[in-house]
C-alpha positions in Angstrom: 24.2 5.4 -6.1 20.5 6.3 -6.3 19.7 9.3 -9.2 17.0 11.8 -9.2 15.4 13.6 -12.0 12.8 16.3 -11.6 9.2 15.3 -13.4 7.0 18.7 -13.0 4.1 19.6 -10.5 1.9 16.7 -10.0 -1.8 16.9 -11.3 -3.4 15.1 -9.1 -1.7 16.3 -5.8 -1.6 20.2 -5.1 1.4 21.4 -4.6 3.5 18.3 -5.0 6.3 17.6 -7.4 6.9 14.5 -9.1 10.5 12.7 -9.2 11.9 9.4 -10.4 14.5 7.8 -8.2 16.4 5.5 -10.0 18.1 2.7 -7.4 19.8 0.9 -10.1 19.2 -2.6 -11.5 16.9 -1.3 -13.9 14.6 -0.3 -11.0 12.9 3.5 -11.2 10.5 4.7 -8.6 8.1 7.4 -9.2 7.5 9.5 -6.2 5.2 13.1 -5.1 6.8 15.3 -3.0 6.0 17.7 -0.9 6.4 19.7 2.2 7.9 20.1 5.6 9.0 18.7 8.9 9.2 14.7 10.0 9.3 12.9 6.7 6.0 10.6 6.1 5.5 7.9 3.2 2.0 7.1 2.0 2.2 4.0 0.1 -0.7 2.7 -1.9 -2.3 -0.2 -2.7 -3.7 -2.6 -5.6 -5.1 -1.6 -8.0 -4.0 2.3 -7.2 -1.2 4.5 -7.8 0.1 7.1 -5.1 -2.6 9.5 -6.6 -4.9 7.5 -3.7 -3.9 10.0 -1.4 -5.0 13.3 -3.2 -7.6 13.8 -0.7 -5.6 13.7 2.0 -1.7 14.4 1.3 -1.9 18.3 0.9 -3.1 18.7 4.2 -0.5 16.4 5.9 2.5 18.3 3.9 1.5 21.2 6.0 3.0 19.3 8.6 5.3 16.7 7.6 7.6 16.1 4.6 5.1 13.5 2.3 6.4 10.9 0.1 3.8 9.3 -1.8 5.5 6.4 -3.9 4.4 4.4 -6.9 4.8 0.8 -5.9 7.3 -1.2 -8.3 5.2 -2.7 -11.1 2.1 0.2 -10.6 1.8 3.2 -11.6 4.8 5.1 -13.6 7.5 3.0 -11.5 9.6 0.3 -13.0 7.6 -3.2 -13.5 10.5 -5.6 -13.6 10.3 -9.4 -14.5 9.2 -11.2 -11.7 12.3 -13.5 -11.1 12.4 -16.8 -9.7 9.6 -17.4 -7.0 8.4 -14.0 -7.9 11.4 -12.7 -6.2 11.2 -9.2 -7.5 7.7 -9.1 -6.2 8.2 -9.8 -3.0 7.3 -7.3 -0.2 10.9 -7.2 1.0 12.2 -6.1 -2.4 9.3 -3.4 -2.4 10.4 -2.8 1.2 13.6 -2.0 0.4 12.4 -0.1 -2.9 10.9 2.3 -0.2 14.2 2.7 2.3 16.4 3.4 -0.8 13.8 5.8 -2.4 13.8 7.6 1.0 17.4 7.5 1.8 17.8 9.0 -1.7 15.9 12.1 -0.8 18.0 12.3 2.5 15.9 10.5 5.0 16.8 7.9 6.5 14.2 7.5 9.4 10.4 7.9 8.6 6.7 7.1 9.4 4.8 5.4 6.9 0.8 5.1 5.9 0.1 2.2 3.9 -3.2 0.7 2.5 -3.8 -2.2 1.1 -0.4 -3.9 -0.9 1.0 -1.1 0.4 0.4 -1.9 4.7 1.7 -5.1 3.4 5.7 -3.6 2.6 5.3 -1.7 5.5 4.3 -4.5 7.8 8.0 -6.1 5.9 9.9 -3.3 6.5 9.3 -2.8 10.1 10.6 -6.6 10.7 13.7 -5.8 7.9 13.9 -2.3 8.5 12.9 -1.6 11.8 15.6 0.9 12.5 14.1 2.9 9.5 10.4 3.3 10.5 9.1 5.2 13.6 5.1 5.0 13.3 3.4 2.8 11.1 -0.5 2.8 10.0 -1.8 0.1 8.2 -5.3 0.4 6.4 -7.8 -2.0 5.6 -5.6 -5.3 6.2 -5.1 -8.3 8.4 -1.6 -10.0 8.3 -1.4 -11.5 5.2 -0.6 -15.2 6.5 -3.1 -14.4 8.9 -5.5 -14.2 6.3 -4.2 -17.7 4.0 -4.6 -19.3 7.0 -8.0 -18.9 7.7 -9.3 -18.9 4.1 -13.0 -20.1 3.8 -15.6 -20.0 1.2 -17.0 -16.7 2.3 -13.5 -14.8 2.3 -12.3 -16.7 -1.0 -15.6 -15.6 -2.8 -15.6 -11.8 -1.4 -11.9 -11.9 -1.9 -11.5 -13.8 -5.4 -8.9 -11.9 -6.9 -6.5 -13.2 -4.1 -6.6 -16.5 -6.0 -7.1 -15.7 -9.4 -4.7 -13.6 -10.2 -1.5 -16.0 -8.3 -2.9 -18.3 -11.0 -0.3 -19.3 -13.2 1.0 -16.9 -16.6 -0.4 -16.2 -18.7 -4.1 -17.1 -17.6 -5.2 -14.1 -15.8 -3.0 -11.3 -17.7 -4.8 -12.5 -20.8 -8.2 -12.4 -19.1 -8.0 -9.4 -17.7 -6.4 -8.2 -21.0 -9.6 -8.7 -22.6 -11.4 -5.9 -21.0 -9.4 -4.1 -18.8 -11.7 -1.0 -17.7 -14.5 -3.6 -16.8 -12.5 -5.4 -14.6 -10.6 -2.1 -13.0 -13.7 -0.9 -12.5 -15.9 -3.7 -11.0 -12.6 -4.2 -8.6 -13.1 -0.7 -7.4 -17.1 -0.1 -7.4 -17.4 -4.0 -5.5 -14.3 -2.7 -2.5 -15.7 0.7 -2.2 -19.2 1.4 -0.5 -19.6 5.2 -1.1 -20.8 5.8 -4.4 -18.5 8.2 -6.3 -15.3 8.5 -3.4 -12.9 7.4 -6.7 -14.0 10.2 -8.7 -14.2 9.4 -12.8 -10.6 11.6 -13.4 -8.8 9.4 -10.6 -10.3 6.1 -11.8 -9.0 7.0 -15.4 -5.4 7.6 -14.1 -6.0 4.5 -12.5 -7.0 3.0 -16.2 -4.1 4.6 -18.0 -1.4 3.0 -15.6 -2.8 -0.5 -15.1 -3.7 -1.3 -18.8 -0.3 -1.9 -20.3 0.6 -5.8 -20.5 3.4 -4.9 -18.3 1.4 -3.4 -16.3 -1.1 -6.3 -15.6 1.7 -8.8 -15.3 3.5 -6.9 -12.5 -0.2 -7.0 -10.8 -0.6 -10.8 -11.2 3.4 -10.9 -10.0 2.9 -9.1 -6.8 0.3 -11.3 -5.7 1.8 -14.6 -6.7 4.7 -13.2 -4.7 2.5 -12.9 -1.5 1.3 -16.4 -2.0 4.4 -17.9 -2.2 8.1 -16.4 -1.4 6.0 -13.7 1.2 4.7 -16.4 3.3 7.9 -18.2 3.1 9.8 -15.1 4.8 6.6 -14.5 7.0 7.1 -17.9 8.4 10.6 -17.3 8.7 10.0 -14.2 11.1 6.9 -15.6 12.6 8.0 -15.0 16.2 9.1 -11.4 15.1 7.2 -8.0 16.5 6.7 -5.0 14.8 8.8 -3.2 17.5 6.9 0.7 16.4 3.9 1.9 17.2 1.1 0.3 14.7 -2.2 1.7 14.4 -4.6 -0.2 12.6 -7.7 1.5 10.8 -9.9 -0.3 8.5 -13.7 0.1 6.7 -16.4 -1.1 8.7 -18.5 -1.9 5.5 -15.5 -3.9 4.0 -14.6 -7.6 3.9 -11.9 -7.2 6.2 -13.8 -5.7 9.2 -16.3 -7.8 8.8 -14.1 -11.2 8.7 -11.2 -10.5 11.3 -11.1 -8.8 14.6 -8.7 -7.1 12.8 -6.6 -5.5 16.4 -6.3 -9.1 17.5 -4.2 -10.3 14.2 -1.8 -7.4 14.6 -1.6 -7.8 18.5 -0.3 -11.0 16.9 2.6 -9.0 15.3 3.3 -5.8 16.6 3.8 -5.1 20.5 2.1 -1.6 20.5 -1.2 -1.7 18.4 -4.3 0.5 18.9 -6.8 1.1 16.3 -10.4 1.2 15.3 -13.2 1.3 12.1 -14.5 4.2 10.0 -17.7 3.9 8.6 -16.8 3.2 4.5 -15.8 -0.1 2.2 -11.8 -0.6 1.5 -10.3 2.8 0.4 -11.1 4.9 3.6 -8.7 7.6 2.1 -11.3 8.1 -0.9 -14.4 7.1 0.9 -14.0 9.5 4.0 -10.8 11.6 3.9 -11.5 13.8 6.4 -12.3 10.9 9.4 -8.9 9.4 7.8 -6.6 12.4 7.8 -7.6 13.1 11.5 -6.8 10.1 12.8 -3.8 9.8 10.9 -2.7 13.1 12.2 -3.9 12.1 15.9 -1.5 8.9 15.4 1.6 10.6 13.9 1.1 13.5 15.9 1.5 12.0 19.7 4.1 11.5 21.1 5.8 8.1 22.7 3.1 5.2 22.7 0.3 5.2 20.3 -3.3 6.8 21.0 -6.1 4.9 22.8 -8.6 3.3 20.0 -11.8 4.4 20.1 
């Protein structure tokens, strides 16, 4: 039986609470809250926390009940031992992290934003959970055996930190141990492309919860998990469909736009997919928060099939 326990008003999100779900096993979620109407989850990515979507998450509670999670091993949520095969890692075990989180808090069907890792779990929970998710949005990803599998020099150098940190404990933890705030902040200044969209009080909330050993470790686990025991269950389901509608949106100025035709690799995986490019790097909720928010609200907001992309 999942727990709740009130935290206080969230600093970074106006008008949100903050709670910790605990699901058992020694696994706590941290989770804002806020607002009414059809439940929503924003789930971030690497190297943020749910404070990613302060630009954007105040408007949509006027509309819809938010969730914004902290990922397990990011942020204030638990940060497990990875298992074997980086089991505990896995995007299914972060999947069902979300469903138990959000049946906790009494919802048991919901939409769900997701950039970066976060896209990822929700791309796994629409194939575990599909009876859980009604709309999903994923931002600033391809497939993530889509993008293994066509690896070349140009995405492995743009993209380095897919393969350095699946390398083996404790290699990169110590490394990035050594200087932590250069390496945080040379992963975000190199993904975004509009000077100053993660302002310096984000960035350092950013600092304070990836800096802990734990913290670092979890990182590394989560992507040695999508190396490994995510592929395997990816090629397990690889003639599965995401069966809701899936709207794709993604930076023009990033690595991804400019290596994938990005609505092909999800018409590869998902039976109703529209989408299209804003003009920023990675984080399009930082880098242009207004272009995101409406077309997140023209996506969640229609009924039946998707919108047309532009």
């Amino acid at each position: 039986m999942s727990e709740l326990r009130e935290i206080g008003p969230d600093p970074f999100l106006e008008g949100f609470r903050l709670v910790d779900v605990e699901l058992g096993d020694g696994v706590t979620i941290r989770a804002a809250m806020a607002g009414e109407g059809p439940p929503l989850v924003l789930l971030h990515g690497h190297p943020q926390t749910h404070i990613t979507w302060r630009k954007i998450a105040p408007e949509l509670a006027r509309r819809f009940t938010v969730v914004c999670p902290d990922l397990r091993g990011y942020g204030d949520s638990a940060k497990p031992e990875g298992g074997e095969g980086h089991v505990n890692y896995s995007k299914r075990a972060m999947a069902a992290d979300v469903v138990a989180t959000m049946r906790a808090l009494g919802h048991e069907r919901f939409a769900m934003v997701g950039h970066d890792r976060g896209g990822r779990v929700g791309h796994r929970l629409a194939l575990d959970h599909p009876e859980s998710l009604t709309k999903l949005c994923v931002i600033d990803i391809a497939p993530t055996a889509t993008m293994y599998a066509r690896t070349d020099k140009d995405f492995a150098s743009r993209y380095f930190w897919w393969f350095f940190l699946i390398q083996p404990a404790p290699l990169p933890e110590r490394m990035i141990l050594a200087d932590v705030e250069f390496f945080l902040r040379e992963h975000v200044e190199r993904q975004n492309k509009i000077p100053g969209a993660t302002e310096e009080a984000a960035f350092q909330e950013y600092l304070r919860c990836y800096r802990s050993p734990e913290g670092v470790h979890a990182v590394c686990e989560d992507y040695r998990a999508a190396a490994t025991i995510d592929l395997e269950h990816d090629a397990a389901d690889a003639e599965s469909r995401v069966a809701c509608p899936l709207l794709a949106l993604w930076g023009a100025r990033g690595v991804v736009g400019r290596t994938y035709d990005v609505l092909e690799t999800w018409r590869e995986k998902a039976v109703d997919v529209t989408g299209r490019p804003l003009d920023c790097g990675h984080t399009l909720q930082e880098e242009l928060p207004k272009e995101t928010l409406r077309a997140l609200l023209d996506f969640l907001s229609s009924e039946g099939a998707s919108p047309r992309s532009a």
